[in-house]
PDB file of N, CA, C and O in Angstrom, chain B, residues numbered from 101:
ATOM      1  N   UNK B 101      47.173 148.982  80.660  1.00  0.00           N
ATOM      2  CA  UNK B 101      47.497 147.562  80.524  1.00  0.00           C
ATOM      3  C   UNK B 101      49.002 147.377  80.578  1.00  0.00           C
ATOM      4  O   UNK B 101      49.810 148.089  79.982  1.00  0.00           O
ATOM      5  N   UNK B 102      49.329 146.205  81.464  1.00  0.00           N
ATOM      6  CA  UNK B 102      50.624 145.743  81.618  1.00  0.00           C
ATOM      7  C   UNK B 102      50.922 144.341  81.116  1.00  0.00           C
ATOM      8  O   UNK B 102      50.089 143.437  81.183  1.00  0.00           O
ATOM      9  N   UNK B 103      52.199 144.187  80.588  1.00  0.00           N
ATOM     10  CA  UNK B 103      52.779 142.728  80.334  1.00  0.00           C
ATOM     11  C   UNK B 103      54.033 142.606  80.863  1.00  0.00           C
ATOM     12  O   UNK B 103      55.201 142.991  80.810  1.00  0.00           O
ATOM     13  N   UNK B 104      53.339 141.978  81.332  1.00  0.00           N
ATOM     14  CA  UNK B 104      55.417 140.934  82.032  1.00  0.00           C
ATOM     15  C   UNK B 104      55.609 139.636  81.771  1.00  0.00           C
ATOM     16  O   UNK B 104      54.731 138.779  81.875  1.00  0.00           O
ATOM     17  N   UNK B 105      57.155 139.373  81.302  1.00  0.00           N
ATOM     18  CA  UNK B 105      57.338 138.346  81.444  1.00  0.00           C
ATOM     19  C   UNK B 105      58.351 137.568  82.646  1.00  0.00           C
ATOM     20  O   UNK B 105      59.464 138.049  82.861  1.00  0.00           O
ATOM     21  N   UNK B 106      57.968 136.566  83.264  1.00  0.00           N
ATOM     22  CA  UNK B 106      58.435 135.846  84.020  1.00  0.00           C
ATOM     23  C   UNK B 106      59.088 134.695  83.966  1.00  0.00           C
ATOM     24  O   UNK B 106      58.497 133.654  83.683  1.00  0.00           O
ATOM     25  N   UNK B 107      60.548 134.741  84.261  1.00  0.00           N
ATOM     26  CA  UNK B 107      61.060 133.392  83.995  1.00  0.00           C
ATOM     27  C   UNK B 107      61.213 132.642  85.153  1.00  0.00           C
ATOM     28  O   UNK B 107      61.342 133.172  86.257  1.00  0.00           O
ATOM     29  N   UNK B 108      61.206 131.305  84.952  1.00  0.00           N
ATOM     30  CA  UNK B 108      61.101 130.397  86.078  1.00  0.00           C
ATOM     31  C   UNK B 108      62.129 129.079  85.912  1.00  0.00           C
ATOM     32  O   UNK B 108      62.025 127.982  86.460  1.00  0.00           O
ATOM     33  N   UNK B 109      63.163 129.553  84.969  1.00  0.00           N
ATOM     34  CA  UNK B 109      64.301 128.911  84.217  1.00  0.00           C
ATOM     35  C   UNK B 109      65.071 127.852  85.265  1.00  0.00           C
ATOM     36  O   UNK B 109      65.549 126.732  85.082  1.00  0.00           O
ATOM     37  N   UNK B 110      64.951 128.922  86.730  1.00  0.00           N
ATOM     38  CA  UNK B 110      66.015 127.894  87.386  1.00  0.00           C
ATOM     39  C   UNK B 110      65.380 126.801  88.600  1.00  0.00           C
ATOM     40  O   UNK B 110      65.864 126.367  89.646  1.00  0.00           O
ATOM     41  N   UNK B 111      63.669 126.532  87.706  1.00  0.00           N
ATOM     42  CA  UNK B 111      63.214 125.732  88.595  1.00  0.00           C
ATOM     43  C   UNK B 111      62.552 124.453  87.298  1.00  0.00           C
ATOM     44  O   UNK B 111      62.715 124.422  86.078  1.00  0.00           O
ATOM     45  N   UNK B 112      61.851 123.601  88.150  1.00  0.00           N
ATOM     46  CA  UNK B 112      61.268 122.758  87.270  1.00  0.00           C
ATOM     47  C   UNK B 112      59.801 122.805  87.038  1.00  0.00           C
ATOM     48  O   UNK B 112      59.131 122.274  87.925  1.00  0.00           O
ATOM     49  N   UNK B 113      59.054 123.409  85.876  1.00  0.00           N
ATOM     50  CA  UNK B 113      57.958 123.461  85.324  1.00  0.00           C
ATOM     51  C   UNK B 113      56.996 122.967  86.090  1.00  0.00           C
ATOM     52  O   UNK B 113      56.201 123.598  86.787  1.00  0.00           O
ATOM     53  N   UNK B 114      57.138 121.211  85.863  1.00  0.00           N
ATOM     54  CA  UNK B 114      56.770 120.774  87.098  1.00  0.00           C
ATOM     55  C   UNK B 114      56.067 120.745  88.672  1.00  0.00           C
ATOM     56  O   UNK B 114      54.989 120.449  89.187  1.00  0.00           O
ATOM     57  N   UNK B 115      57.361 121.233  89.059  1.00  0.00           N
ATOM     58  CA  UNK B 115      57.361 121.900  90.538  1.00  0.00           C
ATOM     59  C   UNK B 115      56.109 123.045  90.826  1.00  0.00           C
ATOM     60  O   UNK B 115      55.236 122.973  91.691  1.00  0.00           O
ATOM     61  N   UNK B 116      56.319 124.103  89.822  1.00  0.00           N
ATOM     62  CA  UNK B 116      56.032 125.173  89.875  1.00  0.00           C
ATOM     63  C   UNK B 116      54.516 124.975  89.475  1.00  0.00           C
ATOM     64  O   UNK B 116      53.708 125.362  90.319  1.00  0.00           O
ATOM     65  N   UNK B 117      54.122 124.546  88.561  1.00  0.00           N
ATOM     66  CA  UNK B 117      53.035 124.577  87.791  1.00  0.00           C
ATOM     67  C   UNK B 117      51.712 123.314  88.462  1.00  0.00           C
ATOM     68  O   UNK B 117      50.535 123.595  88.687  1.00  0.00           O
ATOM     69  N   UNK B 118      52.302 122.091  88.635  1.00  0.00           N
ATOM     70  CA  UNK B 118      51.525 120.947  89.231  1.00  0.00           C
ATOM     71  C   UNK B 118      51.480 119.694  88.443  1.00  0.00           C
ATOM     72  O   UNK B 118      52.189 119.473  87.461  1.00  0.00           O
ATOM     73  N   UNK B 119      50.705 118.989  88.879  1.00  0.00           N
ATOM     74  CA  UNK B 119      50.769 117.676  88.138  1.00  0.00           C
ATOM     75  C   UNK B 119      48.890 118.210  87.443  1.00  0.00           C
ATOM     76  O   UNK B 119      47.853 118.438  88.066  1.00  0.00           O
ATOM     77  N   UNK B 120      49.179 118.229  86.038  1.00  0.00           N
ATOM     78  CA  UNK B 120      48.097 118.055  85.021  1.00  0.00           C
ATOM     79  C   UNK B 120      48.090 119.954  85.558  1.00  0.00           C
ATOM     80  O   UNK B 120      47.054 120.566  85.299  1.00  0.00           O
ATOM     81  N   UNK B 121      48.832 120.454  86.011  1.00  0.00           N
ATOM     82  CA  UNK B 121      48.634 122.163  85.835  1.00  0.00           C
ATOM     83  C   UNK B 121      47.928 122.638  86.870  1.00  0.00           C
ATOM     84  O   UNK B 121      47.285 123.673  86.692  1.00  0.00           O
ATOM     85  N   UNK B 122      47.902 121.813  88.483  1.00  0.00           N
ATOM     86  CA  UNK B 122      46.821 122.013  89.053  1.00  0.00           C
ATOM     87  C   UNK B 122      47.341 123.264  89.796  1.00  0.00           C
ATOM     88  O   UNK B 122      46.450 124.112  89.747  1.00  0.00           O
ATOM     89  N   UNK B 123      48.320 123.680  90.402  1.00  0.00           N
ATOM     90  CA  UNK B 123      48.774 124.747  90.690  1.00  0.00           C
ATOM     91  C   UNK B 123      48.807 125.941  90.082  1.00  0.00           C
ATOM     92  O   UNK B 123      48.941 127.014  90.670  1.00  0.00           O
ATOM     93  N   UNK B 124      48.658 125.752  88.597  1.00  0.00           N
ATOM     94  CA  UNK B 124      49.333 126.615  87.685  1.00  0.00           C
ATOM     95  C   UNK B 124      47.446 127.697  87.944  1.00  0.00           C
ATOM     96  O   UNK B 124      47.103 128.823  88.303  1.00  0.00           O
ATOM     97  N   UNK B 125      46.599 126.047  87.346  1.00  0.00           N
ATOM     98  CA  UNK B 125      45.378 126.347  87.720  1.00  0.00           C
ATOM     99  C   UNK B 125      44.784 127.688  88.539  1.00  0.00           C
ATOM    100  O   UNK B 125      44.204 128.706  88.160  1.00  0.00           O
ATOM    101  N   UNK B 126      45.184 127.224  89.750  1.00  0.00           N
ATOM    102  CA  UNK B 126      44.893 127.590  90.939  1.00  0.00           C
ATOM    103  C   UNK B 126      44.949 129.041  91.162  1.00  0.00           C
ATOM    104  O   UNK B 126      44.263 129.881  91.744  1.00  0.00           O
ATOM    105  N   UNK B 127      46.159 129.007  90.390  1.00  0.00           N
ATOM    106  CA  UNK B 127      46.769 131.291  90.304  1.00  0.00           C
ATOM    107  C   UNK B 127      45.965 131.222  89.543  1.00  0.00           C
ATOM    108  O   UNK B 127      44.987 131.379  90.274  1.00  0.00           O
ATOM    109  N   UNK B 128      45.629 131.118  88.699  1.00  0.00           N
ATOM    110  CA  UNK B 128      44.843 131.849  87.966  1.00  0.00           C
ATOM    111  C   UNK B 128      43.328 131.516  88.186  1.00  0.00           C
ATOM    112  O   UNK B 128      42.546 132.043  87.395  1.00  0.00           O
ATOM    113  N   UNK B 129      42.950 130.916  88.911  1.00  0.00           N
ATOM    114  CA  UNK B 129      41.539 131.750  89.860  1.00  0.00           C
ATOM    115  C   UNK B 129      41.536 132.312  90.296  1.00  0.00           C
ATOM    116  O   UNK B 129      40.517 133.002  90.301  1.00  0.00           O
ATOM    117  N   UNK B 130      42.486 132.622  91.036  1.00  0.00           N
ATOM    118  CA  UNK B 130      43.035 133.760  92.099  1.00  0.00           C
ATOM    119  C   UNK B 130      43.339 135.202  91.869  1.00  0.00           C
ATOM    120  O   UNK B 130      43.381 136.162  92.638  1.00  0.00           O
ATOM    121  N   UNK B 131      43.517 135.087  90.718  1.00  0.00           N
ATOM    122  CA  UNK B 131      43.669 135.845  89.650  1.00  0.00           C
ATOM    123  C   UNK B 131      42.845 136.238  88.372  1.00  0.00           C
ATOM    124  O   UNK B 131      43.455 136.150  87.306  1.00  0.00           O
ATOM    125  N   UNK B 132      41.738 136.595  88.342  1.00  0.00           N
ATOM    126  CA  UNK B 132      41.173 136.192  87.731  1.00  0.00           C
ATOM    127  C   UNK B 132      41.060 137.330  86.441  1.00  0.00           C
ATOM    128  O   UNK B 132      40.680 137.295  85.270  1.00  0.00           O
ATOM    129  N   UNK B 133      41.584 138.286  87.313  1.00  0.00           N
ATOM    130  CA  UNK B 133      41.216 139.989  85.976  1.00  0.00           C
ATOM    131  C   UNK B 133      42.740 139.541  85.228  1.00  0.00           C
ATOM    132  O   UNK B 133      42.887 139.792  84.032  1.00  0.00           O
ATOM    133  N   UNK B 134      43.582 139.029  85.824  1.00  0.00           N
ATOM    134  CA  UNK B 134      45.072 138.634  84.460  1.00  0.00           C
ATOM    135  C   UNK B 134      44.756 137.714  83.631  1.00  0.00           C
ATOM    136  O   UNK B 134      43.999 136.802  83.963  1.00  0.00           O
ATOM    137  N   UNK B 135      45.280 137.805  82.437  1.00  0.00           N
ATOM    138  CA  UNK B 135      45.734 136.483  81.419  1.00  0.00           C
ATOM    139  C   UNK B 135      47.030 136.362  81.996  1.00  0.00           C
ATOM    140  O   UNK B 135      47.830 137.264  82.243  1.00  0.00           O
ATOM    141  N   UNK B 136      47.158 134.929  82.212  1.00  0.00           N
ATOM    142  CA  UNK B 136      48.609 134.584  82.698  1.00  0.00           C
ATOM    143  C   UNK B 136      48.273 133.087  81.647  1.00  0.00           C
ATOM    144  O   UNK B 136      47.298 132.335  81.614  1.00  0.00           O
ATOM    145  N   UNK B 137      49.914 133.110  80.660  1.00  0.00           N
ATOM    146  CA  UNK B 137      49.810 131.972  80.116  1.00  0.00           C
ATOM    147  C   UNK B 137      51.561 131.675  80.225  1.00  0.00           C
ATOM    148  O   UNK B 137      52.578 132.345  80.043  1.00  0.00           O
ATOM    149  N   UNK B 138      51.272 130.421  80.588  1.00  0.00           N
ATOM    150  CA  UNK B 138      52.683 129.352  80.614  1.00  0.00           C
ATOM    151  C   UNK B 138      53.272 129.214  79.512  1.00  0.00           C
ATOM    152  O   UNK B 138      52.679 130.140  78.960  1.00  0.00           O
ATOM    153  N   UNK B 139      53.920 128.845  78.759  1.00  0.00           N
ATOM    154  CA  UNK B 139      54.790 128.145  77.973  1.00  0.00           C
ATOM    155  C   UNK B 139      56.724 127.801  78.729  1.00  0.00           C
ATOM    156  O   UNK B 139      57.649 128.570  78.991  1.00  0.00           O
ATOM    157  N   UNK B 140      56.583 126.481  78.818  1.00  0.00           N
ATOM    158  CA  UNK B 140      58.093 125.885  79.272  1.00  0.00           C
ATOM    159  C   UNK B 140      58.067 126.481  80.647  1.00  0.00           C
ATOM    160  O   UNK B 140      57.288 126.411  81.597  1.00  0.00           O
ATOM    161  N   UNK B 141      59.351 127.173  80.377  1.00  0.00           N
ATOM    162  CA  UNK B 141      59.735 127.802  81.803  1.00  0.00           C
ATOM    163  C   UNK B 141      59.645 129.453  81.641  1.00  0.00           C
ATOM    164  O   UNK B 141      60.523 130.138  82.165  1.00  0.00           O
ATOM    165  N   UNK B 142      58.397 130.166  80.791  1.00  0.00           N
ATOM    166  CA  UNK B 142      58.154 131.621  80.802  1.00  0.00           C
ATOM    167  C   UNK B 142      56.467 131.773  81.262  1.00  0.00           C
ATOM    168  O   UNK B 142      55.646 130.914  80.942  1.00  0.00           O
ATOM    169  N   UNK B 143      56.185 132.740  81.888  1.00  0.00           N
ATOM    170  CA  UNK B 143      54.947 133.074  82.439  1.00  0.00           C
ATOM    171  C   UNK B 143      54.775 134.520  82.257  1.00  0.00           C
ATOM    172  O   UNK B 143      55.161 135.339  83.091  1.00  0.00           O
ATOM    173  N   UNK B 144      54.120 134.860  81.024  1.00  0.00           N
ATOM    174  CA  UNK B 144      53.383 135.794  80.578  1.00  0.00           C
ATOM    175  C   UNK B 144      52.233 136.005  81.261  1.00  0.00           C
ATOM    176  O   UNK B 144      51.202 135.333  81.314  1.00  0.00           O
ATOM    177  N   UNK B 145      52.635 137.339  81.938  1.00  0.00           N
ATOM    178  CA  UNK B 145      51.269 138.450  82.762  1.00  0.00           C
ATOM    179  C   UNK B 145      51.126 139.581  82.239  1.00  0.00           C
ATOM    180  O   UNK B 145      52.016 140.419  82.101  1.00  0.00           O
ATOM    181  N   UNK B 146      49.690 139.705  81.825  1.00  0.00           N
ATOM    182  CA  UNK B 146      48.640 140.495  81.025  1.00  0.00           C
ATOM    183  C   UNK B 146      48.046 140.936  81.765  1.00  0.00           C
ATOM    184  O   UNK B 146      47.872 140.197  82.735  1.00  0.00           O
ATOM    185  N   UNK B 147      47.207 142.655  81.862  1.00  0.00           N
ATOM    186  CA  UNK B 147      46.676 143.080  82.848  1.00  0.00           C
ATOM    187  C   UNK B 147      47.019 144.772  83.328  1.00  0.00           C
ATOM    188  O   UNK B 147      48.006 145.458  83.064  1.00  0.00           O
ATOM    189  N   UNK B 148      45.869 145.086  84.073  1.00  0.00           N
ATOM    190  CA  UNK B 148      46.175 146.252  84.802  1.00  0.00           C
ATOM    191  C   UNK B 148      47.382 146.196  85.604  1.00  0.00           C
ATOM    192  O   UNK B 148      47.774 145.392  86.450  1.00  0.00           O
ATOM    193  N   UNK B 149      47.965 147.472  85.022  1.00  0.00           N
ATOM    194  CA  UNK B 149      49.003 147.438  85.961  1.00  0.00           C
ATOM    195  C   UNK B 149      49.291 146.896  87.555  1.00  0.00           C
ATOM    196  O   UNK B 149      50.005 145.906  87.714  1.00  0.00           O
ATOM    197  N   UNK B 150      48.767 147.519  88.585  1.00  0.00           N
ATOM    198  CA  UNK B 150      48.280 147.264  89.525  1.00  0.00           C
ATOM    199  C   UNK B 150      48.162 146.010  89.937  1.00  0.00           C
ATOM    200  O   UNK B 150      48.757 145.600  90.934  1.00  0.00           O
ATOM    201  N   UNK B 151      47.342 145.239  89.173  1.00  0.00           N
ATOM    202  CA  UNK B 151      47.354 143.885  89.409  1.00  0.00           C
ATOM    203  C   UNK B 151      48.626 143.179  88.717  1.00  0.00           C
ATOM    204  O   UNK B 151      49.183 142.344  89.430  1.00  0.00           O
ATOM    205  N   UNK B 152      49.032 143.337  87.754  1.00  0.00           N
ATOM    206  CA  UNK B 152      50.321 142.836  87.413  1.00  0.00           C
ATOM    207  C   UNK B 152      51.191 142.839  88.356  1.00  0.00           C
ATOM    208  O   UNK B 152      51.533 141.739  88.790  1.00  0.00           O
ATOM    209  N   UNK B 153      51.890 144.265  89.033  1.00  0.00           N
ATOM    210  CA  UNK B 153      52.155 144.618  89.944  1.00  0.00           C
ATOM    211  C   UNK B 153      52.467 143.151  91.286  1.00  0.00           C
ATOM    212  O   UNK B 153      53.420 142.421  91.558  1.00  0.00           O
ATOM    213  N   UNK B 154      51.252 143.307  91.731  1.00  0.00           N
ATOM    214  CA  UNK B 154      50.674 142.555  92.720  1.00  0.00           C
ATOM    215  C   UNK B 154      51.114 140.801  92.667  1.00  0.00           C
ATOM    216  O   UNK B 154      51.706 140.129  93.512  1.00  0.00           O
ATOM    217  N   UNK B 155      50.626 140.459  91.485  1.00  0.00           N
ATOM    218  CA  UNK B 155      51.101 139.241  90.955  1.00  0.00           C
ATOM    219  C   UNK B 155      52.526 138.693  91.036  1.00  0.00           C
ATOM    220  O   UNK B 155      52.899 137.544  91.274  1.00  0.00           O
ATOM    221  N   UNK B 156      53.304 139.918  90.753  1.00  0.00           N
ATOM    222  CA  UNK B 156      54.550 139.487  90.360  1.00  0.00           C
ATOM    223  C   UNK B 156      55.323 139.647  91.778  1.00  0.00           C
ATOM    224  O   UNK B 156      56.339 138.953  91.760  1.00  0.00           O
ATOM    225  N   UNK B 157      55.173 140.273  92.872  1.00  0.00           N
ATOM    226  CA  UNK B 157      55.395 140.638  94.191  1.00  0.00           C
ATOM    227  C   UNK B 157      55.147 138.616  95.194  1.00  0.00           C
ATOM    228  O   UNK B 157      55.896 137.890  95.848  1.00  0.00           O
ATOM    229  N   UNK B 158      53.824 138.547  94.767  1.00  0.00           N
ATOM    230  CA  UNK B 158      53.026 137.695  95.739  1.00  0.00           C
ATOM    231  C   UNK B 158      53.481 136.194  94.998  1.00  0.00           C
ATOM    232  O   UNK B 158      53.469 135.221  95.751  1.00  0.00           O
ATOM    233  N   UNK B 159      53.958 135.922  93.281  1.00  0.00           N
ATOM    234  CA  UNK B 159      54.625 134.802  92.841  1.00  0.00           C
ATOM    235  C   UNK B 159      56.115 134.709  93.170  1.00  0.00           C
ATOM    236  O   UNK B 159      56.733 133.694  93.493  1.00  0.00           O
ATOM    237  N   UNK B 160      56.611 136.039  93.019  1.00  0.00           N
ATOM    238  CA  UNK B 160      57.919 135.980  93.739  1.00  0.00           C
ATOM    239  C   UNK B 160      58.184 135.143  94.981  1.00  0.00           C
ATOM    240  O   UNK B 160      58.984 134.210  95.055  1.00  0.00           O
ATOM    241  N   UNK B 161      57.389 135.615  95.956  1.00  0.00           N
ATOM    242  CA  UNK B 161      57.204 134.891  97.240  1.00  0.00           C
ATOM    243  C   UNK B 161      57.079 133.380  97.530  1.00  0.00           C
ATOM    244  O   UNK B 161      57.594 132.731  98.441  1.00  0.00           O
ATOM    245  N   UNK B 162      56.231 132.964  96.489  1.00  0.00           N
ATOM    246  CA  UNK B 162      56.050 131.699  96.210  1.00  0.00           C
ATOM    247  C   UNK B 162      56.952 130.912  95.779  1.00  0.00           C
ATOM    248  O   UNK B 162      56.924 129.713  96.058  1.00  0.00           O
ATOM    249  N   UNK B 163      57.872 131.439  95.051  1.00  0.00           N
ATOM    250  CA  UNK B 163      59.293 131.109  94.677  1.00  0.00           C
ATOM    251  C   UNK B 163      60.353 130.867  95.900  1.00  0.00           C
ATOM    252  O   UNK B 163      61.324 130.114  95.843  1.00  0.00           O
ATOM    253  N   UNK B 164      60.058 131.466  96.736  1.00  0.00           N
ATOM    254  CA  UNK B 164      60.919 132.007  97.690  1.00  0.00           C
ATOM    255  C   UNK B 164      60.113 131.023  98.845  1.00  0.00           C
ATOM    256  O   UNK B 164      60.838 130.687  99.781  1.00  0.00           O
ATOM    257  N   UNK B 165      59.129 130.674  98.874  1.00  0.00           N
ATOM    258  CA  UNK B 165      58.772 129.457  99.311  1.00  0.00           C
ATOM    259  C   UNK B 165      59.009 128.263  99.055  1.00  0.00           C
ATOM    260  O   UNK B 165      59.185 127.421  99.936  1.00  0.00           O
ATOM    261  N   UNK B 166      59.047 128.003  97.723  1.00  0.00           N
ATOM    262  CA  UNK B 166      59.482 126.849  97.470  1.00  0.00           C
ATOM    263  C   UNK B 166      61.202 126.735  97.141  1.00  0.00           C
ATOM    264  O   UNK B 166      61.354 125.833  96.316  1.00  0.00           O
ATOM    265  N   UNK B 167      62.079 127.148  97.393  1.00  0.00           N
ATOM    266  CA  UNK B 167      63.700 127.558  97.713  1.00  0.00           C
ATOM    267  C   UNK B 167      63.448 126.856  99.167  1.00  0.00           C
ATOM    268  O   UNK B 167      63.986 125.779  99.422  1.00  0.00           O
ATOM    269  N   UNK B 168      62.483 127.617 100.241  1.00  0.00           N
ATOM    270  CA  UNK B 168      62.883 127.310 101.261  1.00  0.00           C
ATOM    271  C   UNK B 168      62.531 126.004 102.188  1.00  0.00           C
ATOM    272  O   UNK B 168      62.974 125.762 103.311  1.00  0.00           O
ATOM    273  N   UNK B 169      61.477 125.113 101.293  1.00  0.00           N
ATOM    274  CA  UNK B 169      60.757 124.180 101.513  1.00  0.00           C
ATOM    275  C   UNK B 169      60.854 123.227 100.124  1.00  0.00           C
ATOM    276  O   UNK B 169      60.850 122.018 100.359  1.00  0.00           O
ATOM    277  N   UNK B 170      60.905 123.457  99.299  1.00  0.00           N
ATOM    278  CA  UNK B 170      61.632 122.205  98.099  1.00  0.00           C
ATOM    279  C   UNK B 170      60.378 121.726  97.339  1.00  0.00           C
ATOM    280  O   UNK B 170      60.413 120.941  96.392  1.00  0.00           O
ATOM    281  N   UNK B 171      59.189 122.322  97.894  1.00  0.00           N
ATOM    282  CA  UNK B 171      57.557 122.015  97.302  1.00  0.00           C
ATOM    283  C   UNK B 171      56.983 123.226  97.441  1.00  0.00           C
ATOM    284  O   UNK B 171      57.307 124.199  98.123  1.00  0.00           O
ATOM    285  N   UNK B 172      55.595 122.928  96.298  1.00  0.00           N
ATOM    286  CA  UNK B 172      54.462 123.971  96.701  1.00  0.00           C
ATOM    287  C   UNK B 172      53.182 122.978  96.565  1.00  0.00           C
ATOM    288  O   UNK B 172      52.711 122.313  95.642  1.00  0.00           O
ATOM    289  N   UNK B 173      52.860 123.187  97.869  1.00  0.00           N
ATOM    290  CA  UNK B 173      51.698 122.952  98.203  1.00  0.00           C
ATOM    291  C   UNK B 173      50.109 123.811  97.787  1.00  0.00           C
ATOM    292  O   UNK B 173      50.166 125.033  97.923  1.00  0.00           O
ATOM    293  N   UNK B 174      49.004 123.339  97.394  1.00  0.00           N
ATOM    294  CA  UNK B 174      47.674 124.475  97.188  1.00  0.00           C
ATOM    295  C   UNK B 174      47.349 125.243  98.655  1.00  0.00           C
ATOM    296  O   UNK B 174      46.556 126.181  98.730  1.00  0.00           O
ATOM    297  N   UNK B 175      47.876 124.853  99.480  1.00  0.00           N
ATOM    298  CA  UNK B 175      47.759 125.178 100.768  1.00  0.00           C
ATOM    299  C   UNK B 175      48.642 126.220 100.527  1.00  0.00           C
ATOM    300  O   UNK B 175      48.021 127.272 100.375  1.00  0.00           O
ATOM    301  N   UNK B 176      49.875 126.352 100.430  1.00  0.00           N
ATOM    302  CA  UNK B 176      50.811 127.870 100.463  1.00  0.00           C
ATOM    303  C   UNK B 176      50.235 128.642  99.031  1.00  0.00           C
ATOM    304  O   UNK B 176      50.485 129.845  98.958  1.00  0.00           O
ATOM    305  N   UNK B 177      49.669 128.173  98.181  1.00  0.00           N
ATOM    306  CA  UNK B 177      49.648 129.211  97.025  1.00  0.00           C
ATOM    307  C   UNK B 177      47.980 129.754  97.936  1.00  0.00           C
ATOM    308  O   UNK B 177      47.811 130.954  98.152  1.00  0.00           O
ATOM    309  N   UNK B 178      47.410 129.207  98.167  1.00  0.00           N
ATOM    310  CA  UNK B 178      46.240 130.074  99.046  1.00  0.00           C
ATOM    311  C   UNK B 178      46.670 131.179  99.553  1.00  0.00           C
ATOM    312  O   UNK B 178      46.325 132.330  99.286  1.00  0.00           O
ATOM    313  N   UNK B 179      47.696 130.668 100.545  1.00  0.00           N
ATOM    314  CA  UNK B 179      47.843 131.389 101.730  1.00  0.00           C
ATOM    315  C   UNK B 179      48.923 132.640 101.195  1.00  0.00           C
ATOM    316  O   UNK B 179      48.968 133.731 101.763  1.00  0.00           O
ATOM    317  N   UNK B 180      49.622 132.349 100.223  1.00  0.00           N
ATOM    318  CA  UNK B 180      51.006 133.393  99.770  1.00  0.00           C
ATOM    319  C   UNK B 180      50.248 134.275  98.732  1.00  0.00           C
ATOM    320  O   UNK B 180      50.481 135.480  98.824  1.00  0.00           O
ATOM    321  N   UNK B 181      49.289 133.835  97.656  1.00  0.00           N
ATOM    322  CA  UNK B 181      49.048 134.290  96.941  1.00  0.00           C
ATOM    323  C   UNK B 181      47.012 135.102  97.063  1.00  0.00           C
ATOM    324  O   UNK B 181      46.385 136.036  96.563  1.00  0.00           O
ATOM    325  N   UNK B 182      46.779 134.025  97.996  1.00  0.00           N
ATOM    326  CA  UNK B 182      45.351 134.296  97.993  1.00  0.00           C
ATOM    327  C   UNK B 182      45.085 135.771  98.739  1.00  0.00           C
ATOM    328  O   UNK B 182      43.940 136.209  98.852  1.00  0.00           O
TER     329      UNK B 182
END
């Protein structure tokens, strides 16, 4: 078992997460063997290594999507993360 924590400090909760959490949602169907829990701007990942791993590689990206496009769409967290 792995834990990481993830900060997301230099974005807006918001942005990242969705309106009523629908994004936030979304990873974590996708995800389904992690506990991933929010608070503010930290994202605690729980889990087999491996999949922790994986998570933190494929949200990175998503980050790095939304830098380069200014949104996240359920359409890119499919496609980046799914």
């Amino acid at each position: 078992m792995s834990e990481r924590t993830i900060s997301i400090e230099a974005y807006s909760p918001l942005e990242i997460y969705g309106v009523n959490d629908i994004h936030f949602n979304l990873i974590k169907k996708i995800f389904p063997k992690l506990k991933i829990i929010a608070r503010g701007d930290i994202i605690k990942v729980i889990g087999d290594d491996h999949d922790v791993d994986l998570f933190e590689k494929k949200f990175s990206l998503l980050l790095l999507n939304y830098d380069k496009f200014g949104r996240i769409t359920e359409a890119d967290i499919q496609q980046i993360m799914g």
